[in-house]
NUPADO-741676 format. One record per residue: residue number from 0; x, y, z of N, C-alpha, C, CB in turn. Coordinates in steps of 0.2 Angstrom, whole numbers. Glycine has a CB too. Layout:
N
SITE   seq     n.X     n.Y     n.Z    ca.X    ca.Y    ca.Z     c.X     c.Y     c.Z    cb.X    cb.Y    cb.Z
SITE   NUM       X       Y       Z       X       Y       Z       X       Y       Z       X       Y       Z
...
//
This chain:
170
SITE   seq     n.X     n.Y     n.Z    ca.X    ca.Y    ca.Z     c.X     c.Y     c.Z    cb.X    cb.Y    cb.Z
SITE     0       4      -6       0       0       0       0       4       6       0      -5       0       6
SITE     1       1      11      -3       8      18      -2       5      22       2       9      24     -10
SITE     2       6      27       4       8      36       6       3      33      13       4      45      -1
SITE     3       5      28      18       3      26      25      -4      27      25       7      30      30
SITE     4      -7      24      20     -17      26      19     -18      19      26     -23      25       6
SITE     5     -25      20      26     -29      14      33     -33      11      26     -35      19      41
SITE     6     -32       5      27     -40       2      24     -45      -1      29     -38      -5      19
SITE     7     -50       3      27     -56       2      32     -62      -3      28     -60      11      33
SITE     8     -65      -8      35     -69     -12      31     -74     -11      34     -68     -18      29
SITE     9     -78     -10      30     -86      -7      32     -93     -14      29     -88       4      26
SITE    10     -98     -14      33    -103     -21      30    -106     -21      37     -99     -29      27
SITE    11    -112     -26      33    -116     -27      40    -112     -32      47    -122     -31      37
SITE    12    -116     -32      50    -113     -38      57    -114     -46      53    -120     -38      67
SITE    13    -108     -48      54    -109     -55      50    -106     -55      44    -117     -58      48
SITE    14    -105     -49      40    -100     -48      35     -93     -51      34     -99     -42      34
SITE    15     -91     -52      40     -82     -57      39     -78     -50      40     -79     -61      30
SITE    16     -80     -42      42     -75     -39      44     -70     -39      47     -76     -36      45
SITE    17     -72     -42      52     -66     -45      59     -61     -47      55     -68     -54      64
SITE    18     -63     -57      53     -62     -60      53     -55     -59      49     -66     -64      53
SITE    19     -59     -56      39     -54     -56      34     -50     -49      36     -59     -57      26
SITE    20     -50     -46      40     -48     -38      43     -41     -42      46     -57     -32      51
SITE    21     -40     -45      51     -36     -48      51     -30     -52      47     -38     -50      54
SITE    22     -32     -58      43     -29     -59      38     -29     -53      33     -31     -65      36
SITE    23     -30     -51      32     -29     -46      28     -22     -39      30     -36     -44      27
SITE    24     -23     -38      35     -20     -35      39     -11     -38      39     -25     -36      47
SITE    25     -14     -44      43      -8     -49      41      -4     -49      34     -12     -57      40
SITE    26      -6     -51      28      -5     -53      20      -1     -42      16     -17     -55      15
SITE    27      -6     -39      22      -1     -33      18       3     -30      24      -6     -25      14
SITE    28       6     -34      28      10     -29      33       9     -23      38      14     -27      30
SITE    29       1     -23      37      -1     -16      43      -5     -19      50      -7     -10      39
SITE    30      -6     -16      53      -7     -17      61     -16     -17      59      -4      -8      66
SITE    31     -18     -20      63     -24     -23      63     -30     -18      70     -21     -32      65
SITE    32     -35     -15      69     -40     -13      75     -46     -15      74     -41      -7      77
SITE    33     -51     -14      79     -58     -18      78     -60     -11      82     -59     -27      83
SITE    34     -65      -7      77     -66      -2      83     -74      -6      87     -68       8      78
SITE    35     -77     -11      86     -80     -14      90     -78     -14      98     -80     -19      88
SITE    36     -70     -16      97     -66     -19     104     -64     -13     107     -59     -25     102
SITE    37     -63      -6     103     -59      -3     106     -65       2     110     -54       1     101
SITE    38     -74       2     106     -79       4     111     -80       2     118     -85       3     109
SITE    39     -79      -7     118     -80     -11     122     -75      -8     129     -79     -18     120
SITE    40     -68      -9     124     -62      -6     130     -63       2     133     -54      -6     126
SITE    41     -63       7     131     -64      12     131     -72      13     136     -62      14     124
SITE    42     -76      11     133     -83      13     140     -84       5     145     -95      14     134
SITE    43     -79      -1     143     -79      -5     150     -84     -10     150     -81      -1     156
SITE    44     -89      -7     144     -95     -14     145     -94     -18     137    -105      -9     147
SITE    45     -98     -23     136     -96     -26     131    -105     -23     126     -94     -35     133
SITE    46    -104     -22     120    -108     -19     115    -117     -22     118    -104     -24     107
SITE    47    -116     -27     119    -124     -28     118    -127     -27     123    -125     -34     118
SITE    48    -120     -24     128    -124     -21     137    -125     -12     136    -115     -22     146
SITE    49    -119      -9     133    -120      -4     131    -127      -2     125    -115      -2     128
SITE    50    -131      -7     121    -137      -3     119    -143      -6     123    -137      -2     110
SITE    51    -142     -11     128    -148     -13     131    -150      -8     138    -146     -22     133
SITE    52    -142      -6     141    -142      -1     146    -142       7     142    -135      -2     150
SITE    53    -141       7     137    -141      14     136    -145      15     130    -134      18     136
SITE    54    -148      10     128    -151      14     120    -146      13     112    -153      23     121
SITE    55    -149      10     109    -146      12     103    -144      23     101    -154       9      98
SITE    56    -147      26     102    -144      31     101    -138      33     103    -147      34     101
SITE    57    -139      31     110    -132      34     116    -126      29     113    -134      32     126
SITE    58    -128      22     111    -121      19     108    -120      21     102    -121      10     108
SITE    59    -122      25      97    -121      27      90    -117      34      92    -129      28      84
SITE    60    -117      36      98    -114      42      99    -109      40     101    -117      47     103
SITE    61    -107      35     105    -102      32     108     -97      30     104    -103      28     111
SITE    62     -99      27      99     -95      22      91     -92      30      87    -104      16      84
SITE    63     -98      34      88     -94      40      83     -88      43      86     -99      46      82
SITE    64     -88      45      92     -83      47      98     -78      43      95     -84      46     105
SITE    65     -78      38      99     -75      31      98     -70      32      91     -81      24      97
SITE    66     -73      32      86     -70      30      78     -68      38      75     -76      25      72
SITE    67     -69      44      79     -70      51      75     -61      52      81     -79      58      77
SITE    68     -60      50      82     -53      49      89     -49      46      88     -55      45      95
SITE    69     -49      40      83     -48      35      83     -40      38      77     -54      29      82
SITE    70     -34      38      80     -29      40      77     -24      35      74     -27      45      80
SITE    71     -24      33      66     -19      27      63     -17      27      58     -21      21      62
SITE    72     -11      24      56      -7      24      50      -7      16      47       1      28      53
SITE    73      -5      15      42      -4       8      39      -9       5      46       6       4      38
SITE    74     -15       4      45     -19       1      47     -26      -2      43     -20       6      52
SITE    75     -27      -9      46     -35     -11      44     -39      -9      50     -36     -20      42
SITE    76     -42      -6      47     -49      -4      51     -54      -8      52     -51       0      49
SITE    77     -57     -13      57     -62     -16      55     -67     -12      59     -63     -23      54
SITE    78     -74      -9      55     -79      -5      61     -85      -9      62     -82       4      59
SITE    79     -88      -6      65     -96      -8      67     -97      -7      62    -100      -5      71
SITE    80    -104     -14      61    -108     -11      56    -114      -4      55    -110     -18      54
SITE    81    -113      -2      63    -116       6      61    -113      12      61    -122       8      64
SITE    82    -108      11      59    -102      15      61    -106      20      53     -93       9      60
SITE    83    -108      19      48    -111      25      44    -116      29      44    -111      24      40
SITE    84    -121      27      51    -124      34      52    -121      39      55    -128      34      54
SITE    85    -114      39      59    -111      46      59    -107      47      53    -107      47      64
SITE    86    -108      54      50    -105      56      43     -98      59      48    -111      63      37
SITE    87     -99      61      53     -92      63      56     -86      59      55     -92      65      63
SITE    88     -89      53      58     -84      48      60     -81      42      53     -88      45      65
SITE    89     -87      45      48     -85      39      40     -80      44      38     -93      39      32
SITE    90     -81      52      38     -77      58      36     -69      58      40     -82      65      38
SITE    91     -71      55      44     -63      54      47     -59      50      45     -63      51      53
SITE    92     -61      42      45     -60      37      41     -59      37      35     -64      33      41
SITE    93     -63      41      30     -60      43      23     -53      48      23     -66      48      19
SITE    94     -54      52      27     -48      56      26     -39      52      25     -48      61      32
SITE    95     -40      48      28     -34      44      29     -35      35      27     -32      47      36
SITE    96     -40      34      24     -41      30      23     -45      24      16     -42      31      27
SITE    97     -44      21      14     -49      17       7     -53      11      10     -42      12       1
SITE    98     -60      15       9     -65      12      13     -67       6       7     -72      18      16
SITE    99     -67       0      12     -70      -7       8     -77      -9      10     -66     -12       9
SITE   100     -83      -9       8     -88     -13       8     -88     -19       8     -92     -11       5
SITE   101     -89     -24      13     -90     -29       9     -96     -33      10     -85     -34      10
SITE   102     -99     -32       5    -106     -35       4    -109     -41       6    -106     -35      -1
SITE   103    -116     -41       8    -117     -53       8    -124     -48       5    -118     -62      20
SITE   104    -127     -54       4    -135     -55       1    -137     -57      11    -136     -65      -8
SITE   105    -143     -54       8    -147     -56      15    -147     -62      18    -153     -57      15
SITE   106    -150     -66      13    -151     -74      15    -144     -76      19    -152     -81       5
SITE   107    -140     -76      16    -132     -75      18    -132     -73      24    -127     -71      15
SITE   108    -135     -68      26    -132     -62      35    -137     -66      38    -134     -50      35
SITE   109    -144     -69      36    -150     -72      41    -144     -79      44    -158     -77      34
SITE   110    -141     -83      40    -138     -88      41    -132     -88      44    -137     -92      36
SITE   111    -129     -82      44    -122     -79      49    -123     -79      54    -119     -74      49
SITE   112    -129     -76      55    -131     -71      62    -134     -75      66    -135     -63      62
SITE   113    -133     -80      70    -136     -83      75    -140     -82      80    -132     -85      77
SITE   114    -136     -78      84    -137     -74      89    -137     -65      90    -133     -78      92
SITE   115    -143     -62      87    -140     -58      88    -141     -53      92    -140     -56      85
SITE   116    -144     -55      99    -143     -52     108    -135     -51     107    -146     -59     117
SITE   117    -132     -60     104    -124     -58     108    -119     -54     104    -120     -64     111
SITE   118    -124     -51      98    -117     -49      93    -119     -40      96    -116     -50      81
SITE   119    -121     -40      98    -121     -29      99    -123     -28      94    -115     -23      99
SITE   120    -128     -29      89    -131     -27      85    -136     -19      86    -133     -32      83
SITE   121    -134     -13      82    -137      -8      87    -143      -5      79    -129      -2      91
SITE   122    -149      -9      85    -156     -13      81    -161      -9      85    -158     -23      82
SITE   123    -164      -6      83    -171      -3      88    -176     -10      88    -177       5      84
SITE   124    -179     -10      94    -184     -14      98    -189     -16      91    -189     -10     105
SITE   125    -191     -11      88    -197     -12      81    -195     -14      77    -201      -7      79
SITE   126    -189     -15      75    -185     -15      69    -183     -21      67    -180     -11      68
SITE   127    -185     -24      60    -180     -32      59    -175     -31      57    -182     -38      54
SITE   128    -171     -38      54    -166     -37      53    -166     -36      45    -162     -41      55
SITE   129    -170     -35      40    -171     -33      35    -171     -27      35    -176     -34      33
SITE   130    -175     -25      37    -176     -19      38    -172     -13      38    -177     -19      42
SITE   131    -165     -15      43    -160     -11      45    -155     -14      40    -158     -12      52
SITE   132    -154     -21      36    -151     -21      32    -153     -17      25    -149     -27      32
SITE   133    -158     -15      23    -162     -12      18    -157      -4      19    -173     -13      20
SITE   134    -160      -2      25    -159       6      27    -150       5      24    -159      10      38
SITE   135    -149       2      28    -140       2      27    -136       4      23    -137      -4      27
SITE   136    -139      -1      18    -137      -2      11    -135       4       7    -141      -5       7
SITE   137    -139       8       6    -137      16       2    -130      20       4    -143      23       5
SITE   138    -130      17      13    -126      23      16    -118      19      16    -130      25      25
SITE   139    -119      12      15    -111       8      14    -109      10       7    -111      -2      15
SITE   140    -114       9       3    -113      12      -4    -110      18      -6    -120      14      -6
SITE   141    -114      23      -3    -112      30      -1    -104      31       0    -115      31       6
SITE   142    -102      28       5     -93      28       7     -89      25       3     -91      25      13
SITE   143     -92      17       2     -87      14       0     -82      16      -6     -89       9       0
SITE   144     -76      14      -8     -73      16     -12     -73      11     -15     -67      18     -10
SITE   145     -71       5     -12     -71      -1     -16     -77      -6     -12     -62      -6     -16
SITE   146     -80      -9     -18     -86     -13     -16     -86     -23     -17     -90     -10     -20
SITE   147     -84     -25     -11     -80     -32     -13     -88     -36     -11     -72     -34      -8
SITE   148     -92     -39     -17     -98     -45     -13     -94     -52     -10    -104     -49     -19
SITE   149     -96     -53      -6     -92     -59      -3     -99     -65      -2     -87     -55       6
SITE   150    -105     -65      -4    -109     -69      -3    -106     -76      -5    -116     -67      -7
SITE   151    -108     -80      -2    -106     -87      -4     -98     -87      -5    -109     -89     -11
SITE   152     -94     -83      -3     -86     -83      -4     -85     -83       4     -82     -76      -7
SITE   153     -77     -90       3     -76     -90      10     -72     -86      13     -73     -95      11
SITE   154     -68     -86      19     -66     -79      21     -58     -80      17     -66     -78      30
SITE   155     -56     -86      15     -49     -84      10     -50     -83       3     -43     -89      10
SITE   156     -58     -83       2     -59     -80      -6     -60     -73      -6     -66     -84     -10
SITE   157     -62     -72      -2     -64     -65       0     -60     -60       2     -67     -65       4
SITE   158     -54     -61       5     -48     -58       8     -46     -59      -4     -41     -64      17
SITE   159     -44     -63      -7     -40     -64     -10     -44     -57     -17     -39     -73     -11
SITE   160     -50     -58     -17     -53     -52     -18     -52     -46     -17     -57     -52     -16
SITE   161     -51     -45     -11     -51     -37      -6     -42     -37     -12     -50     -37       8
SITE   162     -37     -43      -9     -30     -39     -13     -32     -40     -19     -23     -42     -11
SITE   163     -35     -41     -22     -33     -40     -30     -38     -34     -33     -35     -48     -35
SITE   164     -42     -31     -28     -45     -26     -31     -40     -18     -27     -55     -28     -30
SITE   165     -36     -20     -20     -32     -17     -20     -24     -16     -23     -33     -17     -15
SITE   166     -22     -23     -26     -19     -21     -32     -19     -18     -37     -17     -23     -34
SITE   167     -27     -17     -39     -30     -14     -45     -28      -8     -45     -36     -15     -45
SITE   168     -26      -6     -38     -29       4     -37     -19       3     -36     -36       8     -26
SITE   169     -18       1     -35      -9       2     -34      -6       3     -30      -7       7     -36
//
């Protein structure tokens, strides 16, 4: 990668951000963060306590803080998947960074997402998960720079994706 940019991976929960955000991280020599882990570290409680105790709004403020703070160089970024309704905090991330979407098909995120009390998903009480993946969509769109579908791709077809469409760019 040149001139010490961040690559940021942006997608729903269940997308493989973590997972391929690490090997990936790994494969191009940069330092690896989860701004998931760094909310959890930083407010003490773990994701799914912060929006049951405080509300989905109050943890979207927290994630913004969190990631509008968040200061890196030769870094993968992997964020929450609502890390794009703050435009501050996506605006941060872009400044120094080549944001990657990586995409699943629904059916795909239904069959990922097991459990989702224990992933922190930050879901209002009325809302499915359709729903919120529907709203989503525009707004990962919106940022992304590069757009990698990974539906039905495993997580080393998927990384192998992300580098060949970042060799693309140079």
């Amino acid at each position: 990668m040149h001139n010490a940019q961040n690559v940021v991976l942006i997608g729903m929960p269940g997308a493989g951000k973590s997972t391929v955000g690490v090997l990936l991280a790994k494969s191009l020599g940069m330092a690896f963060e989860d701004t998931d882990l760094l909310i959890q570290q930083r407010d003490g409680r773990l994701l799914q306590t912060i929006i049951a105790e405080d509300g989905v709004q109050q943890f979207l403020e927290i994630e913004a803080d969190v990631v509008s703070s968040l200061l890196a160089r030769d870094t993968v970024i992997a964020t929450g998947g609502s890390v794009i309704y703050s435009e501050r905090a996506m605006r941060h991330l872009k400044e120094n960074g080549l944001v990657i979407y990586i995409r699943i098909e629904f059916e795909e995120l239904e069959k990922r997402i097991t459990n989702m009390a224990t992933r922190g998903i930050a879901i209002g009480s009325h809302q499915s998960l359709y729903s919120l993946y529907c709203e989503r969509i525009p707004l990962y769109e919106k940022y992304a720079d590069i757009i990698i579908d990974s539906s039905n791709l495993s997580v080393e077809e998927t990384l192998k994706r992300i580098l060949e469409a970042l060799d693309k760019r140079g």
